[in-house]
N, C-alpha and C positions, 0 to 999 in steps of 0.2 A: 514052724520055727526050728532053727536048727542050732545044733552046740555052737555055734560061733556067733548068734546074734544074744546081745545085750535082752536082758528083758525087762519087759517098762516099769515097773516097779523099783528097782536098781538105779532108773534114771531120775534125777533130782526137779527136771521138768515136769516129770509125769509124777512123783509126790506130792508135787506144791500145786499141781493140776486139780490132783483131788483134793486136795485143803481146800484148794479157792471153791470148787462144787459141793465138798461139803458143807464148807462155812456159809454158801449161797441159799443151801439146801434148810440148811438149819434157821438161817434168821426166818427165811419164809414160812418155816412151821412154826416159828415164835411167833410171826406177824398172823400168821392166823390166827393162832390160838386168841394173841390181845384184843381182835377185829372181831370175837365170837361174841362178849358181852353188849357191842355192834350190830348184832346182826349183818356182817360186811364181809366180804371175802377179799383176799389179798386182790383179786383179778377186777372185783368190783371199786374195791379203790383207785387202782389204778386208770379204771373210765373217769372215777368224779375228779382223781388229780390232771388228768387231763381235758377235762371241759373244765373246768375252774380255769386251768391256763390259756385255754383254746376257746373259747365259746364260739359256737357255731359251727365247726369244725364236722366234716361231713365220718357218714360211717366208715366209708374208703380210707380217709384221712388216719381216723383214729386206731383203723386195724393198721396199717402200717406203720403208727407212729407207736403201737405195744407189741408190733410185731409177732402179731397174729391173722390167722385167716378173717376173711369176712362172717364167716358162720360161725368163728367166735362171738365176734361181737353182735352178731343178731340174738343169739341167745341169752346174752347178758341184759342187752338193755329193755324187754320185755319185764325183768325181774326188777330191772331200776324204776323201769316208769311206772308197773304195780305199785311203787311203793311209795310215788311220787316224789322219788329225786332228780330223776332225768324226765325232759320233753325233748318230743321230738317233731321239728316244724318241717313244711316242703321248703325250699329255696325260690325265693321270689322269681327269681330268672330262668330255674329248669329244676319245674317239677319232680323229676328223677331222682332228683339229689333231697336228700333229709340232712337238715343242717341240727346238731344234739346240742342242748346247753342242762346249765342247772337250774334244780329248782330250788327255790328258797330252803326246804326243806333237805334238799340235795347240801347245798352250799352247807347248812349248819353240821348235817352228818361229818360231810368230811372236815370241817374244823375239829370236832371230837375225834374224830379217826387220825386226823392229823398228828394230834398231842400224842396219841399212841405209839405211831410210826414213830414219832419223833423223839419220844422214850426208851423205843427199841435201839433207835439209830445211836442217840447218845451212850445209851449201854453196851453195846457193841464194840462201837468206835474212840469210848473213850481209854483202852486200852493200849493205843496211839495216837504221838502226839502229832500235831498240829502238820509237822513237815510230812511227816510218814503217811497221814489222811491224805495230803495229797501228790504222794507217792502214790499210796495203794488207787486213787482215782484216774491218775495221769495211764497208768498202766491200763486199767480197765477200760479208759476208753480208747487206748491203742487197740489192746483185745478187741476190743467191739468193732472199730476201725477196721483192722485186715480180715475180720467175719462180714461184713457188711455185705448184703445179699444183692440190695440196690442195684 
C-alpha cells in the first residue's frame, strides 16, 4: 500500500461492512447460545427449517440451498437421525438419491427452537421500524444476489 492509496477503514463502505459482519457474527452466537437449552445448533436448525419447508428434498438439494458443501451436510444428519428428528428414505425412481424429511419428533424440536429464533429476531429487529426492516432485507438480498455463486 502506498501513501496515496485510501485505507479501508477511512472508507465508509468498509465500516458498515464490518457492522453488517459483526452484527451477523453476533446474532449467530446469540442464536446459539438460546438453541443450547435445545440441544440444537444454529447449522442443525437450519436442516429442520429447511425440511419442514422442503420435505423430501434431496442431500444435494439442501447443501446448496444453506450453501454448503455436501460433507457438510453428511455430517450433520447422522446427529439428526441419532436423535430421531430426521429420516432418511431412497427415492422411489433412483435409488442414488436420499430424499430427508422430518420426523414427528423433528417437527416438535423445531417448533420450540422456532419460538427462540423468533425471540432473537424480534429483539434484534425491533430496533427498526417496519420500513427500515425492509430496507435492511431489500439490501441483503441484493448482497446475496451480486455474490451468487450459481
Amino acid at each position: 500500500m502506498n501513501d496515496n492509496q485510501q485505507l479501508p477503514w477511512d472508507n465508509p463502505r468498509f465500516r458498515n461492512w464490518v457492522a453488517v459482519a459483526r452484527a451477523c457474527h453476533s446474532v449467530e452466537r446469540a442464536l446459539a447460545a438460546a438453541l443450547q437449552p435445545l440441544d440444537l445448533k444454529p447449522a442443525q436448525l437450519d436442516v429442520l427449517m429447511n425440511l419442514y419447508r422442503h420435505p423430501g428434498m434431496s442431500q444435494h438439494d439442501l447443501a446448496r440451498k444453506l450453501l454448503v458443501g455436501r460433507s457438510n451436510i453428511t455430517m450433520l444428519l447422522p446427529q439428526l437421525e441419532g436423535r430421531q428428528l430426521v429420516r432418511r428414505e431412497s427415492d422411489c425412481k433412483d435409488r442414488r438419491i436420499l430424499r430427508l424429511s422430518l420426523t414427528s419428533d423433528g417437527e416438535a424440536l423445531l417448533m420450540k427452537a422456532l419460538e427462540v429464533h423468533m425471540a432473537l429476531i424480534e429483539k434484534v429487529m425491533a430496533q427498526s421500524s417496519a420500513t427500515e426492516c425492509d430496507m435492511i432485507g431489500e439490501q441483503m438480498r441484493r448482497i446475496a444476489d451480486v455474490l451468487k455463486i450459481d
